[in-house]
Every structure is written in C-alpha cells, then in structure tokens.
N, C-alpha and C positions, 0 to 999 in steps of 0.2 A: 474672185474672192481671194484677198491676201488672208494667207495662213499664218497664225501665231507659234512661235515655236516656245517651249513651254518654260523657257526662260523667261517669255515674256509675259507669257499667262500668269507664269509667280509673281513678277514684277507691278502687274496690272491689278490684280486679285488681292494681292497680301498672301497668298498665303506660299507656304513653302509648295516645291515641287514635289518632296514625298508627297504630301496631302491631294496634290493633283493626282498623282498615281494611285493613289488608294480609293480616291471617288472615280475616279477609272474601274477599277480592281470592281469595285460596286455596282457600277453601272449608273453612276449620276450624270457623267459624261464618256464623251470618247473623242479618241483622237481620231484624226482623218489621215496618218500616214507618220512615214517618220524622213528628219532628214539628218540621213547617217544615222546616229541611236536616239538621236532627239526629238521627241513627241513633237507633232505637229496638230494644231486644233484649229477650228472654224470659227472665226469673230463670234458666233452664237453663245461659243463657252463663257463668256465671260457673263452675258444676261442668263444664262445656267448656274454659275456659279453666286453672280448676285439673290437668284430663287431659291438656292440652296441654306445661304448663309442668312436669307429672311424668313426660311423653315424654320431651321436651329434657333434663329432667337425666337420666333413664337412657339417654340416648345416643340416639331414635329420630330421626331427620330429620323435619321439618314435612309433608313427603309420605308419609312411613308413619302419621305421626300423622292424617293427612287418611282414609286409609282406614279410620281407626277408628271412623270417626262412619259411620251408613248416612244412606240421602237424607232421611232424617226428624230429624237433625242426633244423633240417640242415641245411643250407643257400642256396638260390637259389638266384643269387645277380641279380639283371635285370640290363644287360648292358646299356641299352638304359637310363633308370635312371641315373647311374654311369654317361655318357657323356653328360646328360643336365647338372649334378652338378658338374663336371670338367669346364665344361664351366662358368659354373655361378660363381666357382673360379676363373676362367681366369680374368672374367670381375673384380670381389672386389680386385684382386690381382694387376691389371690396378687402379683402382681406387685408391687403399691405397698406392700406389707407389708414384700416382701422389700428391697425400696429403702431403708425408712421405716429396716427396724432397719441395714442398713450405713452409712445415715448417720447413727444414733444411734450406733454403736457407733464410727464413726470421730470422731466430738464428741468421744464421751468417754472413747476408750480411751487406756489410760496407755504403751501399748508406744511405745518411741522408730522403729520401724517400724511399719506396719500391715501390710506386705506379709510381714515373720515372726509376724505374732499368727496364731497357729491359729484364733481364733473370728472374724478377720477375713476367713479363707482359707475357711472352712465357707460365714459368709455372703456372699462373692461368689460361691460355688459354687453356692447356693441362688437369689440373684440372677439370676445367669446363666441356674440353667433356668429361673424361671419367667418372663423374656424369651423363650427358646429357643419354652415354650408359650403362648404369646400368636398370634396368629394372625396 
C-alpha cells in the first residue's frame, strides 16, 4: 500500500491541509502514521473524502457524514437516510423550478403588468405551493 503524505492528499482533493486536519480532528478520516510531522493516509482517503464532499453538497452535515464511516474508516451508507434526503431534494428541486420559471417569465414577459398576465398568476400559484411544501 503506498502511502499519501498529506501534501498530496491536499493536492489530489482540493482541499487545503488545514481542512484535512480538521476532518481528522472529527473523525471523517485518519491518518495511518506520520513521516517526520507529516500526516501520512491510505489511498482509501481520497474515495473518503470524495463521500464526504458528496455529503456536503446533498445537504448532510459533517456529523451525519461522520457516522457513515464504521470504526474501520469504511462506509456503511444508511439507506433509509439516502431516501429521506432524495426526497427532500425532490421537494428544493419542486421549489427552485418553480422560482427559476417565475423569474424567467417575469424577464421576459411582454404584459405591461405581470400581476394581469394569467401565466404569471398560474405561476406564483404554483410557486406558492411548492414553498407551502417545503418543510
């Protein structure tokens, strides 16, 4: 197993090596040793740190992502989590649709009101509820 030393993990990752240290600090990863003061990691960190930063963007917090790894640093992903936060995309993804076209259609609609255009009146209605269901 060649080791990474965490110059290279920053280099590989994006991200700076404070931030490796602080999901160190956390428990999202771990180093397997050091050479000389420089953190040394196991090629796994990197598909670790790929899981982490596909957490963050679907919305999980750095402590739900913590519980993903078991004590052997591996992923054990709880499905039933995955389908609450599928859904809960569903719903933002409803919602910023509904946003996206009222303010497309208020760009470029030609009515000298928008509050008489009928397809402007439909889509705040549609707006509306899918704010309403949002949680």
């Amino acid at each position: 197993m060649k080791l990474l030393d965490i110059s290279d993990v920053s280099r590989r990752s994006g991200l700076p090596a404070s931030a490796l240290r602080y999901y160190e600090e956390l428990g999202l990863i771990s180093s397997v040793g050091r050479h000389g003061l420089r953190r040394q990691f196991g090629p796994e960190v990197l598909l670790q740190l790929n899981l982490i930063a596909m957490g963050q963007a679907a919305g999980f917090s750095l402590e739900e992502i913590r519980t993903v790894f078991g004590v052997d640093g591996k992923p054990s992903i709880p499905r039933p989590a995955l389908i609450s936060k599928a859904d809960d995309l569903d719903r933002q993804i409803r919602k910023l649709s509904a946003l996206r076209d009222v303010i497309r259609h208020v760009a470029e609609c030609k009515a000298p009101s928008h509050f008489a255009c009928p397809k402007f009146q439909r889509l705040m209605r549609l707006a509306s509820r899918a704010r309403a269901s949002t949680p």
